[in-house]
C-alpha positions in Angstrom: 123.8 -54.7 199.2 123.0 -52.1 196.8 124.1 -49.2 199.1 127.3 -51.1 199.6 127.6 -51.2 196.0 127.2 -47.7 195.7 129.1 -46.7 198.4 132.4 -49.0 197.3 134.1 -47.3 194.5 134.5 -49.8 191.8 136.5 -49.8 188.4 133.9 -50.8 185.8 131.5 -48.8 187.3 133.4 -45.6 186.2 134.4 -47.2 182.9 130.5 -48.4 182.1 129.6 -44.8 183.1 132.0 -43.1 180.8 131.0 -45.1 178.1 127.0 -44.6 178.2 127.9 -40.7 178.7 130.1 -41.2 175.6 127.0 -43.2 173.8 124.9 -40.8 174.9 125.9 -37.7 173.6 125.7 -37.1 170.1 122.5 -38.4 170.3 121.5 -36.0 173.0 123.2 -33.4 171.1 121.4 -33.9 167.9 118.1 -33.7 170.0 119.1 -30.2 171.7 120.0 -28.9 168.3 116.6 -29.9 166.8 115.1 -28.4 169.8 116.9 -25.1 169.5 116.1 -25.4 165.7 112.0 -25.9 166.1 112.4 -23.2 168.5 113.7 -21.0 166.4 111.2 -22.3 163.5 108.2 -22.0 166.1 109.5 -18.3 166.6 110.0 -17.1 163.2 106.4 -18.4 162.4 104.7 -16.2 165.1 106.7 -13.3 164.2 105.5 -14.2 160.4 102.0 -14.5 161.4 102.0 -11.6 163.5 103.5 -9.6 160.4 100.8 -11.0 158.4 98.0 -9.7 160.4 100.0 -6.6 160.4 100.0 -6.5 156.7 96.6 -6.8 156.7 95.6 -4.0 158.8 97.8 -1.8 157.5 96.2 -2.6 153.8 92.8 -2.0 155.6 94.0 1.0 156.9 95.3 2.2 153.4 92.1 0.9 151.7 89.8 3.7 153.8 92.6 6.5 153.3 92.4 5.9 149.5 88.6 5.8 149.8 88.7 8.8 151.9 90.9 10.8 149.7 88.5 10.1 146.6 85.4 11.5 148.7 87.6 14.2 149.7 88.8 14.8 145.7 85.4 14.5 144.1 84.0 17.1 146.9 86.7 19.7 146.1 86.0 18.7 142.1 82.0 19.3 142.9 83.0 22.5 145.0 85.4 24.1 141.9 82.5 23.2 139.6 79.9 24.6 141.5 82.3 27.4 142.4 83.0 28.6 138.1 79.3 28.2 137.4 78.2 30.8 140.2 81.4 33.1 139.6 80.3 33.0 135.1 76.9 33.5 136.1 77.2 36.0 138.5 79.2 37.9 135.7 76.2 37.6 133.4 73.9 38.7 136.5 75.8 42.1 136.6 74.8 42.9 132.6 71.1 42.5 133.9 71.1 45.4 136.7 68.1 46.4 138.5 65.9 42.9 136.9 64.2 40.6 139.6 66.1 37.5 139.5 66.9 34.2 141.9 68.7 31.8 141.7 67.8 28.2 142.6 70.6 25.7 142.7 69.7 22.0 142.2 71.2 18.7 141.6 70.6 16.4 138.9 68.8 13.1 140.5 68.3 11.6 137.2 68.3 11.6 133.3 66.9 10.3 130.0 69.2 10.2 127.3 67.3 8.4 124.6 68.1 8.9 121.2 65.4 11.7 120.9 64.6 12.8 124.4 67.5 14.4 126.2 66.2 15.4 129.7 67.3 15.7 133.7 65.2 15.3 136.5 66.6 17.8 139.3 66.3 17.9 143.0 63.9 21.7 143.1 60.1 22.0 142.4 56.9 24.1 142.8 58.2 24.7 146.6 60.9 25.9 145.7 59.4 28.1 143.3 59.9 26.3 140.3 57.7 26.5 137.0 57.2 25.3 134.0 59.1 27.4 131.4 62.0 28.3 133.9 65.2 28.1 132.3 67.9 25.8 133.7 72.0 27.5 133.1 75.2 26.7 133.6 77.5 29.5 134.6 76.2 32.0 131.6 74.9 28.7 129.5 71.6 28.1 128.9 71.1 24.3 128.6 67.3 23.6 129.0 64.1 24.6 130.1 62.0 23.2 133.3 58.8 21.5 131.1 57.2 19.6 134.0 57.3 20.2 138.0 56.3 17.9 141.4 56.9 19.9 144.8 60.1 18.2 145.1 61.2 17.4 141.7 61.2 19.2 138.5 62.2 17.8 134.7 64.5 20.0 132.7 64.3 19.5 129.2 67.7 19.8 127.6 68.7 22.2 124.5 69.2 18.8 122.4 66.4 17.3 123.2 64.3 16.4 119.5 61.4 18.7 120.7 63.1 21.4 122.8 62.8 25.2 121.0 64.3 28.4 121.6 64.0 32.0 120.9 67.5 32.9 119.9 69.4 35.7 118.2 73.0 35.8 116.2 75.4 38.0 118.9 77.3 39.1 116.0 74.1 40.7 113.7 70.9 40.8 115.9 69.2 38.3 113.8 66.1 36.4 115.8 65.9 32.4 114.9 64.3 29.3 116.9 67.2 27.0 118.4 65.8 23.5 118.0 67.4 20.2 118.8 68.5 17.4 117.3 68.4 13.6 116.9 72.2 13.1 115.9 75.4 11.7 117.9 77.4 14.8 117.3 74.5 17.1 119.9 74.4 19.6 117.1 71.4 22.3 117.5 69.5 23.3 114.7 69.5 27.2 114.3 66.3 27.9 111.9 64.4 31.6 110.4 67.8 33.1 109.7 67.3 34.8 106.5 68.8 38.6 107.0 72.2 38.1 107.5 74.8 34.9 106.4 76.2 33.2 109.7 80.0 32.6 110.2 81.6 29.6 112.1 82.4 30.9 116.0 79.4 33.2 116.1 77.7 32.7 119.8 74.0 32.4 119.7 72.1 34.0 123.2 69.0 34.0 124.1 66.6 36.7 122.6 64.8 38.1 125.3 61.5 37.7 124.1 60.3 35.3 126.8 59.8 36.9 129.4 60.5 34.2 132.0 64.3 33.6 130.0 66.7 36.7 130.5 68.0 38.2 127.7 72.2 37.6 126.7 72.2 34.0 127.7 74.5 31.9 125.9 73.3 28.8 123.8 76.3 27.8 121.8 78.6 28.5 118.7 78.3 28.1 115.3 79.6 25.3 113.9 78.4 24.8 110.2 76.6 27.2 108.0 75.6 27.1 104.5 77.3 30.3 102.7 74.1 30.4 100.8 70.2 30.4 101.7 68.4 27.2 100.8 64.6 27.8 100.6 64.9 31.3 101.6 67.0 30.3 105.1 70.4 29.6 106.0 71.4 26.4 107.4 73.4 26.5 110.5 74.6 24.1 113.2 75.1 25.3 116.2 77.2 23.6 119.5 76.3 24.1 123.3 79.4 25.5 124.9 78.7 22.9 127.7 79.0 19.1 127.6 75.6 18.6 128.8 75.8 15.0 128.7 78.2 15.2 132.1 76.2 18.0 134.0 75.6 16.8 137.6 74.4 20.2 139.4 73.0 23.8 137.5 71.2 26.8 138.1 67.3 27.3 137.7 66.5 31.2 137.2 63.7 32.8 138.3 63.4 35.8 136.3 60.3 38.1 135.7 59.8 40.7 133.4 57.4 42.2 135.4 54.3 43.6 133.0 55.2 42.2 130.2 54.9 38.3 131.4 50.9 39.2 132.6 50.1 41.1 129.7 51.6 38.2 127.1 49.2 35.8 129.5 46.4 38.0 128.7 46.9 38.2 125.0 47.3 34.3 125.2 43.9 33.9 126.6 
């Protein structure tokens, strides 16, 4: 009966199919939309995610270039650093022809910057031929003296150190004082003895020469301040290192003889 049903071609069949087709679509219509339209949301939100992971390996990836770059800045900073200070000292070096000199570069692996004690601890000792009384530069600078050494290790007392001392003379007139250093902020050196000759503001103060382990010509600063007249027989002057040797990372340690004379001032010592 049902196949006959089927099979006969009836009126209200057609008309009750034509109006569940009519009832049916806008409802099936709304659903493909909202299918289309979470397909298209689903889609967009992959691609988003995807982007986002993008995003963040691309800021990974800009991250470690940055880094890189600042490694590969402070090396070429270190290098034109390191590069001045052999260049001014090898200058000085050629004003000293014929002397027995080495150089022994170091780096500084530590430091004590109290308010009296101003002092490095470098990366160069007694196996490297280091000693106590070596003098520590900075292009043609002198900033310190080597005061205490390990195999490995060495302390370089700085020029502004409270206890530091050094045989000095006035470029300008010849005049021999001791170069002492302070306690103040301002790393002002005390330049004491000079009684010969008054001392004007931009004179350069080098080393005398009359240590035999510290070469001659050596710059240890620039005047600064100096009384116009002696006070207890002396002038007082201030004197300035040329270097800022609160931010030195890397000098030169000088081995320089003076061949007879060092032995024979060890045997007048004695």
């Amino acid at each position: 009966m049902c196949a006959l049903s089927v099979a006969q071609s009836r009126v209200w069949q057609s008309v009750l199919r034509g109006a569940t087709h009519t009832l049916v679509r806008p409802p099936q219509a709304l659903l493909a939309d909202s299918h289309n339209g979470l397909q298209r949301l689903f889609g967009r939100l992959r691609e988003m995610w995807r982007a986002t992971d993008e995003v963040g390996r691309l800021r990974d990836e800009n991250r470690a270039l940055l880094e890189a770059l600042a490694r590969l800045d402070a090396e070429a900073h270190d290098s034109s650093v390191r590069l001045r200070s052999f260049a001014a000292f090898d200058e000085f070096r050629q004003t000293l022809p014929g002397q027995p000199l080495r150089v022994v570069p170091a780096q500084v692996m530590g430091a004590d910057a109290s308010a009296w004690r101003h002092s490095l601890i470098v990366n160069r000792g007694s196996a490297h031929g280091l000693r106590v009384g070596v003098p520590a530069v900075w292009g043609g600078s002198i900033i310190g003296l080597v005061t205490a050494v390990r195999p490995t290790a060495a302390t370089v007392r700085l020029l502004t150190d409270g206890r530091a001392g050094l045989k000095v003379r006035v470029a300008r007139t010849g005049d021999v004082g001791v170069l002492r250093g302070g306690s103040s902020r301002d790393a002002l050196l005390h330049l004491k003895w000079l009684h010969l000759h008054p001392v004007a503001p931009g004179d350069l103060i080098v080393t005398a020469g009359l240590d035999p382990a510290i070469p001659p010509g050596l710059v240890a600063g620039s005047v600064v301040q100096s009384s116009k007249a002696r006070e207890h027989l002396f002038y007082d002057v201030r004197v300035r290192p040329l270097i800022d040797l609160d931010r030195v990372t890397e000098l030169l340690l000088i081995l320089y003889t003076s061949g007879d004379a060092e032995t024979l001032l060890q045997e007048e010592a004695k």
